[in-house]
C-alpha positions as CSV (number, residue, x, y, z in Angstrom):
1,X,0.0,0.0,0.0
2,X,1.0,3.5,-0.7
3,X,0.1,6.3,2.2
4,X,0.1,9.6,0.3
5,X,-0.5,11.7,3.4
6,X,2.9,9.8,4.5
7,X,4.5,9.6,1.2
8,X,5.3,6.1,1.7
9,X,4.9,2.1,1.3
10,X,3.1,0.7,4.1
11,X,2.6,-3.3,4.8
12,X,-1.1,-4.3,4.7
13,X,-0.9,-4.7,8.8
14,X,0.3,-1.2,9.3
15,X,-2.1,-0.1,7.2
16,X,-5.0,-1.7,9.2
17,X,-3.7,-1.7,12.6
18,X,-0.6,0.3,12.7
19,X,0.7,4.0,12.0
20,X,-1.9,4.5,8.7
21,X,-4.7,3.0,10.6
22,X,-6.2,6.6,10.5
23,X,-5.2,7.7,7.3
24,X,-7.4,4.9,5.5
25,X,-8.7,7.6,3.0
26,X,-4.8,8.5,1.5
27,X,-4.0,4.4,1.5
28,X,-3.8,3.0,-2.6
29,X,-2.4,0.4,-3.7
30,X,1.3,0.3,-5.3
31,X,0.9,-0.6,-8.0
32,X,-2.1,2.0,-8.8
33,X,0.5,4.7,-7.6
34,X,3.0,3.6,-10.0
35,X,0.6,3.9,-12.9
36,X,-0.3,7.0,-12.5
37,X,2.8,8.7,-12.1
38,X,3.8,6.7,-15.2
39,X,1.2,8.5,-17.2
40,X,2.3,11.7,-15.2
41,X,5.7,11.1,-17.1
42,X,4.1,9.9,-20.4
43,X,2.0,12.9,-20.4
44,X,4.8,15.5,-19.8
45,X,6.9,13.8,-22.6
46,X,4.2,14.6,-25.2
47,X,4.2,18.2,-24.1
48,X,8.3,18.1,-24.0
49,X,7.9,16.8,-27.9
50,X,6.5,20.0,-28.3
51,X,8.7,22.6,-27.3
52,X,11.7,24.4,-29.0
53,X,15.2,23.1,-29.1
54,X,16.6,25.5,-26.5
55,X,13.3,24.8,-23.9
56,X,13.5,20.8,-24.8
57,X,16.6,20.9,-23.5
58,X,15.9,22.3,-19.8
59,X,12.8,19.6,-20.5
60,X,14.8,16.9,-20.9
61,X,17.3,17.4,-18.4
62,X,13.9,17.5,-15.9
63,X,12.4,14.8,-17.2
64,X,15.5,12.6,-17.0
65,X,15.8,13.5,-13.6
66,X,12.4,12.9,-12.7
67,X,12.2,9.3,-14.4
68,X,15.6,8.3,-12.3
69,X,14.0,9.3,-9.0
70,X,10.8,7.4,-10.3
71,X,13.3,4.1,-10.9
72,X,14.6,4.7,-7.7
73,X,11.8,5.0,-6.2
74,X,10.4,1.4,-7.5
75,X,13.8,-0.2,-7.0
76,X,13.1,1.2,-3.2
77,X,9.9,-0.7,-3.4
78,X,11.1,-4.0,-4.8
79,X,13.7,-3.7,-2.2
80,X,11.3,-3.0,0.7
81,X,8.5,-6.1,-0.4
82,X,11.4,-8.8,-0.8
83,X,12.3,-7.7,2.6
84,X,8.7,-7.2,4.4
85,X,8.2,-11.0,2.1
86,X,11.0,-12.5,4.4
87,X,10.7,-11.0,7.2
88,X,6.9,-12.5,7.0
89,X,8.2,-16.2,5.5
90,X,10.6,-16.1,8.5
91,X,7.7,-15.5,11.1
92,X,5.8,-18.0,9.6
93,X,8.6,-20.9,9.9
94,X,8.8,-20.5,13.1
95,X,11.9,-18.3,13.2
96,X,11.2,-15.1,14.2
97,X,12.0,-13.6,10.2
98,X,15.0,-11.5,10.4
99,X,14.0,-9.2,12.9
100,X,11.7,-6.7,13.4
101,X,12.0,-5.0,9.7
102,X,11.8,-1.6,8.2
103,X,8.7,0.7,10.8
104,X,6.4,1.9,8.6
């Protein structure tokens, strides 16, 4: 789950009983998050294709730097889940997962 009034990922059991219990309203799903700021990016590339030489330029460079910290972000993510996953596989087994994990 994303929590926008956070601005982060939080685990379904944080977001039922934990720190987003009350922000239920600004909870979405990840991957509905990731979508939309993909045709955020999609969208400000048509209007980039658009502009003159010298003001594609300044463009670019934004939208380059706006697509890294968009990978970053879901390299973050992917990073976060296969550790929340363990974690939860460890608990499960018996052993405790690999401590308490990342608070969200």
């Amino acid at each position: 789950m994303w929590c926008a009034q956070c601005k982060t990922m939080c685990c379904e059991m944080c977001a039922r009983f934990g720190d987003h219990k009350a922000h239920q309203d600004k909870l979405a799903p990840v991957e509905s998050v990731a979508a939309e700021r993909r045709q955020k990016i999609s969208a400000l590339m048509r209007r980039a294709q658009k502009l003159s030489s010298t003001q594609m330029d300044l463009a670019s460079l934004a939208l380059v730097s706006l697509r890294n910290e968009f990978e970053s972000s879901i390299d973050g993510t992917v990073c976060a889940i296969d550790k929340l996953t363990a974690c939860m596989d460890g608990a499960r087994e018996g052993g405790g997962g690999q401590g308490p994990g990342p608070k969200t």
